[in-house]
C-alpha positions as CSV (number, residue, x, y, z in Angstrom):
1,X,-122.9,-9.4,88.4
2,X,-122.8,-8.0,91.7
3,X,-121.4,-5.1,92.2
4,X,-118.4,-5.3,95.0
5,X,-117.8,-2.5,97.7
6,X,-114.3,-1.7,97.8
7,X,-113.1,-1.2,101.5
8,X,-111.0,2.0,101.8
9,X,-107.7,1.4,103.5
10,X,-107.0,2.5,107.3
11,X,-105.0,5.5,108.6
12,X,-106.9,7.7,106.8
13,X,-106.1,9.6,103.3
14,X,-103.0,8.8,101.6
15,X,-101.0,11.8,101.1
16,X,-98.0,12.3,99.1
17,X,-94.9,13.9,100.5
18,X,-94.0,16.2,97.1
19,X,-95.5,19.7,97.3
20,X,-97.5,21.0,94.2
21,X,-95.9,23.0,91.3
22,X,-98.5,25.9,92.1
23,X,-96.8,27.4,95.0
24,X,-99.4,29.6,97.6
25,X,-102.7,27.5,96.9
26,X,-103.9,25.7,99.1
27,X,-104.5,21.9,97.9
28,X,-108.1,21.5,97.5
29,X,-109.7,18.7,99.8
30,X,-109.9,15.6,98.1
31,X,-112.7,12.8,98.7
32,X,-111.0,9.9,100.9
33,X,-111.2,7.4,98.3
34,X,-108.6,9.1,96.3
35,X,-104.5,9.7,96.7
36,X,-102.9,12.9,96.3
37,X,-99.3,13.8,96.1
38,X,-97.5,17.5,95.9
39,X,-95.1,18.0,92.7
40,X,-91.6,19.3,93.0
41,X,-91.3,22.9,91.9
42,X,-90.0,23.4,88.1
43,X,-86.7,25.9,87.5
44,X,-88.1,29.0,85.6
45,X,-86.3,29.5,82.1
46,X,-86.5,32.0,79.6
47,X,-85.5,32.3,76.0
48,X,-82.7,35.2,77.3
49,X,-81.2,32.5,79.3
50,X,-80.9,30.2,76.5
51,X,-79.7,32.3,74.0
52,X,-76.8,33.5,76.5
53,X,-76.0,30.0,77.3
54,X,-75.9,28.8,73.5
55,X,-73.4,31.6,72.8
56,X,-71.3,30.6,76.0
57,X,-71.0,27.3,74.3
58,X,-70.4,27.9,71.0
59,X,-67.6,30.7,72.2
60,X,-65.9,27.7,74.3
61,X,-65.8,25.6,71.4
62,X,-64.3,28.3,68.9
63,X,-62.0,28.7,71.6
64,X,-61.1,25.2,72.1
65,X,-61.1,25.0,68.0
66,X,-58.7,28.1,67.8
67,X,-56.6,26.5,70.3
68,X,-56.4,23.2,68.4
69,X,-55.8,25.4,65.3
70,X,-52.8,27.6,66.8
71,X,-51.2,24.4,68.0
72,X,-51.1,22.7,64.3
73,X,-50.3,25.8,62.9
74,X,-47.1,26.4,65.2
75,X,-46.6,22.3,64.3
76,X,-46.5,23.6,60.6
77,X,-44.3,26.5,60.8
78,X,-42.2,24.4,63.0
79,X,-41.7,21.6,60.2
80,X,-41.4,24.6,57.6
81,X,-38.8,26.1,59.3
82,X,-36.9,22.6,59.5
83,X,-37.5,22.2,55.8
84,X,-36.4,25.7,54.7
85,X,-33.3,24.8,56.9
86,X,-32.6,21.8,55.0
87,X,-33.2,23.2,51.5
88,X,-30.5,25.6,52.3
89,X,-28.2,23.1,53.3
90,X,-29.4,21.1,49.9
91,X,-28.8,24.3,47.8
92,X,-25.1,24.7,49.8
93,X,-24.4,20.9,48.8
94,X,-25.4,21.4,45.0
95,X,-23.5,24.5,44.6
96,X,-20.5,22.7,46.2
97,X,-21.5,19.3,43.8
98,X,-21.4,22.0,40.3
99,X,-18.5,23.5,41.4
100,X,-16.9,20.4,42.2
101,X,-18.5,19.1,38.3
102,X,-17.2,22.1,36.6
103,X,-13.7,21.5,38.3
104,X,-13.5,18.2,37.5
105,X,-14.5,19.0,34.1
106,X,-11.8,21.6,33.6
107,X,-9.5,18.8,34.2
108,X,-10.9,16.0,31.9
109,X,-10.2,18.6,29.3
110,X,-6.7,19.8,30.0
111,X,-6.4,16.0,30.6
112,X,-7.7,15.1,27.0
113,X,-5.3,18.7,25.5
114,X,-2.7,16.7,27.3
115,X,-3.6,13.3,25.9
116,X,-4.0,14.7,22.2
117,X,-0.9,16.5,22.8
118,X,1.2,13.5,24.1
119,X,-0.2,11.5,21.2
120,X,0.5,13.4,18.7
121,X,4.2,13.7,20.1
122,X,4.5,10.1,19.7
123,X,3.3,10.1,16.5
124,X,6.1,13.0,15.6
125,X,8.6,11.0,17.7
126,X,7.6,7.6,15.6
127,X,7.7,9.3,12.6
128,X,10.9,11.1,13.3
129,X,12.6,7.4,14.3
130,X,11.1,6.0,10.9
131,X,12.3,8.9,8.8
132,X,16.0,8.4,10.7
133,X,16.2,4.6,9.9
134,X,15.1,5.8,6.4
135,X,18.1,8.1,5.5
136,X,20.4,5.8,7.6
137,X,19.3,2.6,5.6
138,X,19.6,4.9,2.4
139,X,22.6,6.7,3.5
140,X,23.8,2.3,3.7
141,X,22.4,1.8,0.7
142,X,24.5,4.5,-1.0
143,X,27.2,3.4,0.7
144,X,26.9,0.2,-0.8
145,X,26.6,0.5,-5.0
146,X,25.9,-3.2,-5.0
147,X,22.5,-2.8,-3.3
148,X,19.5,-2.7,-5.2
149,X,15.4,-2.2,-3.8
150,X,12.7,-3.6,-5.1
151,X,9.2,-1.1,-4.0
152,X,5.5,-2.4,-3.6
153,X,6.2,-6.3,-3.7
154,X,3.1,-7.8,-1.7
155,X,4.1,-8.8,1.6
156,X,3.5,-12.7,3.2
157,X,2.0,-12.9,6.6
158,X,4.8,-15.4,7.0
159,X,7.2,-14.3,4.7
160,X,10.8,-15.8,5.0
161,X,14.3,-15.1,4.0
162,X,13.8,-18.1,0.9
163,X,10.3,-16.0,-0.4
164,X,12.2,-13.1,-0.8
165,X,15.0,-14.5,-3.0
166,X,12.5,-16.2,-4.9
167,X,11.4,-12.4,-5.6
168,X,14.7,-11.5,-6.9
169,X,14.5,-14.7,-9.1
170,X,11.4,-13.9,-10.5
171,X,11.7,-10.4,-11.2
172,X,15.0,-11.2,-13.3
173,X,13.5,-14.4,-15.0
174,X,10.6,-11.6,-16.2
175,X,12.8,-9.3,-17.2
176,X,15.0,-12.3,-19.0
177,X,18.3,-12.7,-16.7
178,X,18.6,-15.4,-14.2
179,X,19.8,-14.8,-10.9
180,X,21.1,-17.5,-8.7
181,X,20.9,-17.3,-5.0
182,X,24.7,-17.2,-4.4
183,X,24.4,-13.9,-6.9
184,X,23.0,-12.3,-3.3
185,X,25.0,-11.3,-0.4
186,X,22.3,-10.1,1.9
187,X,18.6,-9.6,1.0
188,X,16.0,-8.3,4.1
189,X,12.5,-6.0,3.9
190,X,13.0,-2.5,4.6
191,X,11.6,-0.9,8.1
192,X,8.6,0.7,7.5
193,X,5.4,1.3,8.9
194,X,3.0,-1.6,10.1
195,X,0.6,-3.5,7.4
196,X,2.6,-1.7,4.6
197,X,4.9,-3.2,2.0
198,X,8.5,-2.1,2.8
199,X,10.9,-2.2,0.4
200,X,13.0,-5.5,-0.2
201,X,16.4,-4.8,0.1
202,X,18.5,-6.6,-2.3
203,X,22.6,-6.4,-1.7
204,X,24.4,-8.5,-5.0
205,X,27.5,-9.8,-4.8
206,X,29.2,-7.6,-7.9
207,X,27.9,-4.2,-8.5
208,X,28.4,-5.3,-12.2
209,X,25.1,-8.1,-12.0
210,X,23.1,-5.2,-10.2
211,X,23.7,-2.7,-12.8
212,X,22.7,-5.0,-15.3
213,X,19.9,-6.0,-13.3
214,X,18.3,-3.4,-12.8
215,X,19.0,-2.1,-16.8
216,X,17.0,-4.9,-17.9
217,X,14.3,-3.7,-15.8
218,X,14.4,-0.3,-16.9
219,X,14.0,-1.9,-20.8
220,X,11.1,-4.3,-20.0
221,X,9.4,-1.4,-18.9
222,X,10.4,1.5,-21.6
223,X,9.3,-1.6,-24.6
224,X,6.0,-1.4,-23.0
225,X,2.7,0.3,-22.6
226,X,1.8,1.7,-18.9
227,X,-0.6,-0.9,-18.5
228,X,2.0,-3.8,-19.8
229,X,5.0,-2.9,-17.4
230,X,6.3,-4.8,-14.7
231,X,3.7,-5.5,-11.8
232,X,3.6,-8.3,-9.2
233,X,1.2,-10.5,-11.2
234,X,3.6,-10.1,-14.2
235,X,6.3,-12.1,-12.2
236,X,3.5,-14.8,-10.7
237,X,3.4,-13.4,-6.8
238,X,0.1,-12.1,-5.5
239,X,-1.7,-9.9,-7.9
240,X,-2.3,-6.4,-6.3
241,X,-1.9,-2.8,-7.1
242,X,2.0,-2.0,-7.5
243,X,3.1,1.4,-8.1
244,X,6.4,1.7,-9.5
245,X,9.3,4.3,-8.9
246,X,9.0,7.1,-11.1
247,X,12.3,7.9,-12.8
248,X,12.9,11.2,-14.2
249,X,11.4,10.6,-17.7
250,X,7.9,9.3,-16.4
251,X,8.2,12.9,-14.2
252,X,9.2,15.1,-17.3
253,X,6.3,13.6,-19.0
254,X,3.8,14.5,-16.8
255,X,4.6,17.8,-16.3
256,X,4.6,18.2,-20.2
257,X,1.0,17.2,-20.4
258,X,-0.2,20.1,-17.5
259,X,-2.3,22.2,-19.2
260,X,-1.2,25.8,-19.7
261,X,-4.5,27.4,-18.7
262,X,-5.2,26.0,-15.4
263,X,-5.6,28.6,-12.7
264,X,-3.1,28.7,-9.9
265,X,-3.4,27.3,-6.6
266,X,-2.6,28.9,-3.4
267,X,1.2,28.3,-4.1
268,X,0.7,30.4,-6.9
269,X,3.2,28.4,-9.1
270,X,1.9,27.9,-12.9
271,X,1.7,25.2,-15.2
272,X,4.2,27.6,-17.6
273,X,6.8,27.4,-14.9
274,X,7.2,24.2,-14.2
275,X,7.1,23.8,-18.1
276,X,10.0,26.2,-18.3
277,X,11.7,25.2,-15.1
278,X,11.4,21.3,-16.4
279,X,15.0,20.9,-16.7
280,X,16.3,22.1,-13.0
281,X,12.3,21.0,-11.6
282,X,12.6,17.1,-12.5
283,X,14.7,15.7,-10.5
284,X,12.9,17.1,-6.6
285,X,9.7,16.7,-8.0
286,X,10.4,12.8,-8.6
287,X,12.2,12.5,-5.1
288,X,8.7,14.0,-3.7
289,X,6.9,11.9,-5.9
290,X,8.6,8.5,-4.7
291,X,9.2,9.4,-1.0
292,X,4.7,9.7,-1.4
293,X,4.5,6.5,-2.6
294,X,7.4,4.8,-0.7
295,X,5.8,6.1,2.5
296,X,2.4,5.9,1.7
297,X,1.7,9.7,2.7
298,X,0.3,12.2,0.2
299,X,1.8,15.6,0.8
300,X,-0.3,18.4,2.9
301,X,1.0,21.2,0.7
302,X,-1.0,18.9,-2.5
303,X,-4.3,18.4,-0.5
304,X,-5.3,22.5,0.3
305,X,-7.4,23.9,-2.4
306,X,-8.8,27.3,-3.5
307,X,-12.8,27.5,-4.1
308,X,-14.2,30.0,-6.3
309,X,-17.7,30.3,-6.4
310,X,-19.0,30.9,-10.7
311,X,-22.2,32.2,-11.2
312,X,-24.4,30.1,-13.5
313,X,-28.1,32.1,-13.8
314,X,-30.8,33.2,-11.9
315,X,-30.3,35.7,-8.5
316,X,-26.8,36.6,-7.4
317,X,-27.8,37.2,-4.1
318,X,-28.6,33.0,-3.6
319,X,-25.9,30.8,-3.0
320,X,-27.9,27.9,-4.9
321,X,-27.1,30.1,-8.1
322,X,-22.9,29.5,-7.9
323,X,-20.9,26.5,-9.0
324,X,-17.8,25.7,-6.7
325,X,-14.3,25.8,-8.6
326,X,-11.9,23.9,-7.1
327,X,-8.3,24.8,-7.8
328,X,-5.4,22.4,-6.7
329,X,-1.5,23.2,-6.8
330,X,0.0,22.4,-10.0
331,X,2.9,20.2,-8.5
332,X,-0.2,18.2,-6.2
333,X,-1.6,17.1,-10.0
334,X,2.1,15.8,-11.4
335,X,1.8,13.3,-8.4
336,X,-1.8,12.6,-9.0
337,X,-1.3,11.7,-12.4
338,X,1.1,9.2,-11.6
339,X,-1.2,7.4,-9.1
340,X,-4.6,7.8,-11.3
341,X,-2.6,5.7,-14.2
342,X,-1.5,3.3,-12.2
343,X,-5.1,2.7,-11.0
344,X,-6.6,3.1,-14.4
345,X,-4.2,0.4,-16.0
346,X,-4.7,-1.7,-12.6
347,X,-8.9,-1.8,-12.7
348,X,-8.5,-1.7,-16.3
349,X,-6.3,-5.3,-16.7
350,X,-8.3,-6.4,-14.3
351,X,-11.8,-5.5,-15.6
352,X,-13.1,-4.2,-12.3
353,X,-14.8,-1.7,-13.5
354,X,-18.4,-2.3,-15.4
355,X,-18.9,-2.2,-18.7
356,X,-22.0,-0.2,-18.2
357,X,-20.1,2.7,-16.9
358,X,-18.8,5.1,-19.7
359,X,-18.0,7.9,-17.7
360,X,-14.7,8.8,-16.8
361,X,-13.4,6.2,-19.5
362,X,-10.8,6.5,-21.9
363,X,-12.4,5.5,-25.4
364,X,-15.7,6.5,-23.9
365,X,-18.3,9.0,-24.7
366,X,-21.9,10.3,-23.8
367,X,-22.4,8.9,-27.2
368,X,-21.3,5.6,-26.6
369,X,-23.7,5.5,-23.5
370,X,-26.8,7.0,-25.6
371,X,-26.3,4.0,-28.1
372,X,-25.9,1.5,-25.8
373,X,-29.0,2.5,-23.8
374,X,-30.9,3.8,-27.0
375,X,-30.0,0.0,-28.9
376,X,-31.3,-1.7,-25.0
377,X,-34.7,-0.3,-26.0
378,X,-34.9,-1.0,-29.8
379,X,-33.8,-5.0,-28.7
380,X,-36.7,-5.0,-26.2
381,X,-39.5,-3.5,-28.8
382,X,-38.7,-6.1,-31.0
383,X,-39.2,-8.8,-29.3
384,X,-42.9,-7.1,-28.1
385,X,-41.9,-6.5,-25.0
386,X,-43.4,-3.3,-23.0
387,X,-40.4,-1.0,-21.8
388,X,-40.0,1.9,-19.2
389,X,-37.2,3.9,-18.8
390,X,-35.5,5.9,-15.5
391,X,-33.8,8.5,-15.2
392,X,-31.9,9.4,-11.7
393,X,-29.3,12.1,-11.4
394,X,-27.4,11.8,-7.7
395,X,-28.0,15.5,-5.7
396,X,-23.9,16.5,-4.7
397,X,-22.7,12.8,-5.8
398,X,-19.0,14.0,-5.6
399,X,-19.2,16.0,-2.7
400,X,-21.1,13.2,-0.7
401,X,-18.9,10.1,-1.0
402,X,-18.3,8.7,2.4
403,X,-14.5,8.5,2.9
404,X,-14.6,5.3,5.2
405,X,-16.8,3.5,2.8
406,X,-14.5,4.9,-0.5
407,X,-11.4,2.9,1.2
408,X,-13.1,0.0,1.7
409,X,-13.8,-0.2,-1.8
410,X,-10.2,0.8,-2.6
411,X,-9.2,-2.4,-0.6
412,X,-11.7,-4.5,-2.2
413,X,-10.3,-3.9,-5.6
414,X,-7.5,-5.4,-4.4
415,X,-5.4,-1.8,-3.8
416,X,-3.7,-3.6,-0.1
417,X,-1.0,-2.3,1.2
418,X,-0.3,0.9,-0.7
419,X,-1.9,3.8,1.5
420,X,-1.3,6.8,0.0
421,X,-4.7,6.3,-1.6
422,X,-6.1,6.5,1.7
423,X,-3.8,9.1,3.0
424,X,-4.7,11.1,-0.3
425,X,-8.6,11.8,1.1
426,X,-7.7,12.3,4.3
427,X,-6.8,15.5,5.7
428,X,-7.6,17.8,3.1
429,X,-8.4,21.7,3.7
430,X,-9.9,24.1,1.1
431,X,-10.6,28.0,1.7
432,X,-13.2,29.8,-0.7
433,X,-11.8,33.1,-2.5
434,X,-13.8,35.7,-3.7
435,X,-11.9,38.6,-5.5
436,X,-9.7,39.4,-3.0
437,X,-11.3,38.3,-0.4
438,X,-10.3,34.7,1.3
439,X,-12.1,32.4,3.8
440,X,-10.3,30.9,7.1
441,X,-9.4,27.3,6.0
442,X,-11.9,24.8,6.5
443,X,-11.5,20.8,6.6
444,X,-13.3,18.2,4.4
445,X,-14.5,15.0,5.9
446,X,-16.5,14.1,2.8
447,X,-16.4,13.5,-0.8
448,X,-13.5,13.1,-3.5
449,X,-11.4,16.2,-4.4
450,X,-12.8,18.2,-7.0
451,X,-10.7,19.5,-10.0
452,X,-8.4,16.5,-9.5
453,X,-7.4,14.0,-11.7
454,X,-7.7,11.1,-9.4
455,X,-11.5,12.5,-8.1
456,X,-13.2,10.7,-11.3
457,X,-11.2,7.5,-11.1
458,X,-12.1,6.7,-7.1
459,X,-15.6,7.8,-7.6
460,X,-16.0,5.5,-10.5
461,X,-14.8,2.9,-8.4
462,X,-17.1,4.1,-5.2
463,X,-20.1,3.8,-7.8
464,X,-19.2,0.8,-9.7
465,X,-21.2,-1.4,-7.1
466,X,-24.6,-0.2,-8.9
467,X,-23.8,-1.4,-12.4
468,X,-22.7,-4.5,-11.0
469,X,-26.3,-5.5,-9.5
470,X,-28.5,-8.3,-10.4
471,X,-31.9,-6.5,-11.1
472,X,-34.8,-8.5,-12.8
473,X,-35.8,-7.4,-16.0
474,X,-33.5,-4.2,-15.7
475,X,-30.0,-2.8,-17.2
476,X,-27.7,0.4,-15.4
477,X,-26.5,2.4,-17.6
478,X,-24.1,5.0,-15.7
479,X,-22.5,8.5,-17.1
480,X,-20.2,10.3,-13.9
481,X,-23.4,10.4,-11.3
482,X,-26.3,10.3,-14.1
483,X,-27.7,6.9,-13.8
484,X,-30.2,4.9,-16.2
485,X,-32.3,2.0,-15.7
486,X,-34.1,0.3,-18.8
487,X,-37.1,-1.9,-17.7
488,X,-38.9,-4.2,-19.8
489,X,-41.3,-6.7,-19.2
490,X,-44.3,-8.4,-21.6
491,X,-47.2,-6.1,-20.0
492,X,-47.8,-3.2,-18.4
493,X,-48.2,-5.1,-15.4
494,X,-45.4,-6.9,-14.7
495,X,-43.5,-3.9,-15.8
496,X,-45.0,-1.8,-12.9
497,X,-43.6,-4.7,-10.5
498,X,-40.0,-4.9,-11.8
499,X,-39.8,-1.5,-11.6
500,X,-40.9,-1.2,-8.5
501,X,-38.6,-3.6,-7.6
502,X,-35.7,-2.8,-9.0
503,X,-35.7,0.6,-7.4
504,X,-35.9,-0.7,-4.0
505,X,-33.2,-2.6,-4.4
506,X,-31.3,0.4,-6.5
507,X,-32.3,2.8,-3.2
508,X,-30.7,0.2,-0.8
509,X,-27.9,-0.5,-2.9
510,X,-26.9,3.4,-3.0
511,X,-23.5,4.1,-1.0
């Protein structure tokens, strides 16, 4: 290929305007051919300059940082400020709301003093009024010798004036002398408290037919055993408990049969002087004993006892060592006596209570429950049958009766209407004596007096429940609160499942 010849251009050299870096050489001569240019001189540096301006730049930006910082920190002190402001004022309000909490509470209890207080006026006032129509109907009565009551007759919900002469009838019809209804002037129930039964208030024409009336009651019941006299179910109305008035025979009686060794209650009045003050004692202790029954209200002077604490074995020092002695006023177990009979006869005629229960029984012995349980095994052995025997003894039985749950019973055995039962657990007081050293008085909210004749009888009835249930392959045998349960079944097997079962059912069933 031939080689071409490149034609410089005209003018001359091509020069460039910029000067070179190297400052006070001259440019060397170039050949013509080839373009030259000068470069712009380069800023000197050094690494003292740098270092200087690093630090200038890191110092501007800790500054600007420290400014940004002192700005969000007088932010923050700012808010705190506010906030310590306002938890003052919230500390100012709460002391104000508790202050304004313990006032009002002050209040709600002066207002509930106030309320109890007020209440228990009106139950003084209400009692007062019933207590005044009382002695003015009986001050009428006496007026009247004609006039004759008739206590603890079951009352109607709708009872009129027609039922209560039919009453009248009955009871003389019973007793073997008819009464006809033009024999009665007036007849009416006595006032009285609600859901009770009030006397009925008989006024005869002649006081001639009401003495003889009421002698032929008096000799129905003197030919008769306690449990045969005259009772509500004897002349065909409702059968119920009926306690009748005590007359001064029935009182002298009872006191005869207090035992001469019983320790004194708090009144400090023996057995031996009521004994030897019979005579001049009879005739207010039956007053006290009817007014209790007519008004339903066992008296507080019966219900406060005396504890003395008996040491049985073991270490004096604990209190698990010492059986409780409860003594009761004398007078409190004439009055108790009275009501326990009339219950016995009542549950008695009536067969409430189990025949698997021999404690507490008149006629009954821990003997008579050994055989009966002792003769339950012998029957099951000879008929091959396996059998398993259980033993449970009640931890405090007497002393944990619920009081609530004891009534309900009471009622359910048919005791309506007659509340000194009721009013005879309620509200009783005990103080524990040592020497001569007394306790403050104390209330009891559980469990059935102790030392007292009616105790036994209501806790038989609270316990009753147990003999009464329907357990497979099992028999209750009770003594007081020691309980047996006789299980039998042909193996071993089936033996282990009625118990099992029947124990459940015992531990629910338990009051």
């Amino acid at each position: 290929m031939p080689r071409t010849n490149r034609t410089p251009p005209s003018g001359g050299v091509m020069r460039s305007n910029s000067k070179s870096d190297a400052t006070g050489n001259p440019t060397p001569q170039s050949p013509d051919n080839i373009a030259q240019r000068s470069k712009r001189p380069r800023a000197e540096c050094s690494p003292a300059s740098d270092l200087s301006q690093f630090r200038e730049e890191i110092k501007n930006m800790l500054a600007e940082w420290k400014s940004d910082q002192d700005n969000v920190l007088t932010k923050l002190v700012s808010e705190l400020s506010d906030l310590k402001a306002q938890n003052v004022k919230i500390q100012k309000s709460y002391l104000e709301i508790e202050k304004s909490i313990e006032f009002m509470s002050s209040k709600y209890e002066e207002f509930f003093k106030q309320i109890i207080e007020f209440e228990k006026e009106r139950k003084e006032l209400k009692d007062y009024i019933l207590n005044l129509e009382t002695k003015i109907q009986d001050l009428q009565n006496k007026s009247r010798p004609s006039v004759l009551e008739i206590r603890n007759v079951p009352k109607k919900d709708d009872e009129t004036l027609q039922d209560l002469i039919n009453v009248v009838c009955k009871v003389g019809k019973t007793v073997k002398m008819d009464i006809s209804p033009t024999e009665l002037r007036d007849i009416y129930r006595a006032p009285g408290k609600p859901d009770t039964n009030s006397a009925i208030i008989a006024d005869f024409t002649s006081v001639i037919t009401k003495s003889q009336y009421l002698s032929n009651v008096r000799q129905y019941n003197k030919e008769r055993a306690p449990s045969e006299k005259l009772t509500s179910g004897q002349v065909g109305l409702p059968d119920s408990l009926v306690i009748l008035k005590s007359d001064y025979s029935d009182i002298e009686t009872q006191i005869l049969n207090l035992r001469d060794d019983c320790a004194v209650g708090w009144d400090k009045i023996s057995a031996r002087i009521i004994k030897a003050s019979r005579a001049t004692l009879v005739p207010p202790i039956a007053y006290i004993c009817n007014l209790a029954v007519d008004s339903g209200v066992f008296p507080d002077a019966f219900k406060k006892a005396i504890v003395h604490p008996i040491h049985k074995a073991g270490d004096r020092g604990s209190i698990d060592n010492y059986r409780p002695i409860s003594v009761l006023p004398a007078l409190s177990k004439i009055l108790e006596r009275i009501l326990n009979n009339t219950l016995v006869n009542y549950m008695n005629k009536n067969s409430i209570i189990s025949d698997k229960q021999f404690g507490f029984r008149s006629g009954r012995s821990t003997e008579d429950a050994v055989i009966a349980l002792t003769s339950s095994i012998v029957q099951h052995i000879d008929k091959k049958r396996k059998c398993l025997a259980v033993f449970l003894d009640l931890s405090k039985a007497f002393d944990s009766v619920s009081i609530p749950l004891l009534v309900e019973k009471i009622e359910q055995a048919g005791v309506r209407g007659v509340d000194i039962y009721c009013d005879y657990l309620n509200g009783r007081k005990q103080v524990s004596q040592i020497e001569s050293l007394t306790s403050d008085e104390e209330g009891i909210s559980y469990g059935v007096p102790q030392g007292s004749i009616l105790g036994p009888t209501l806790f038989q009835l609270y316990i009753n429940q147990l003999c009464n249930l329907q357990l497979s392959n099992s028999e209750i045998f009770t003594y007081a609160d020691d309980t047996a349960i006789v299980i039998h079944g042909t193996d071993w097997s089936e033996l282990k499942e009625s118990a099992e079962i029947s124990l459940r059912r015992l531990n629910i069933s338990l009051p």
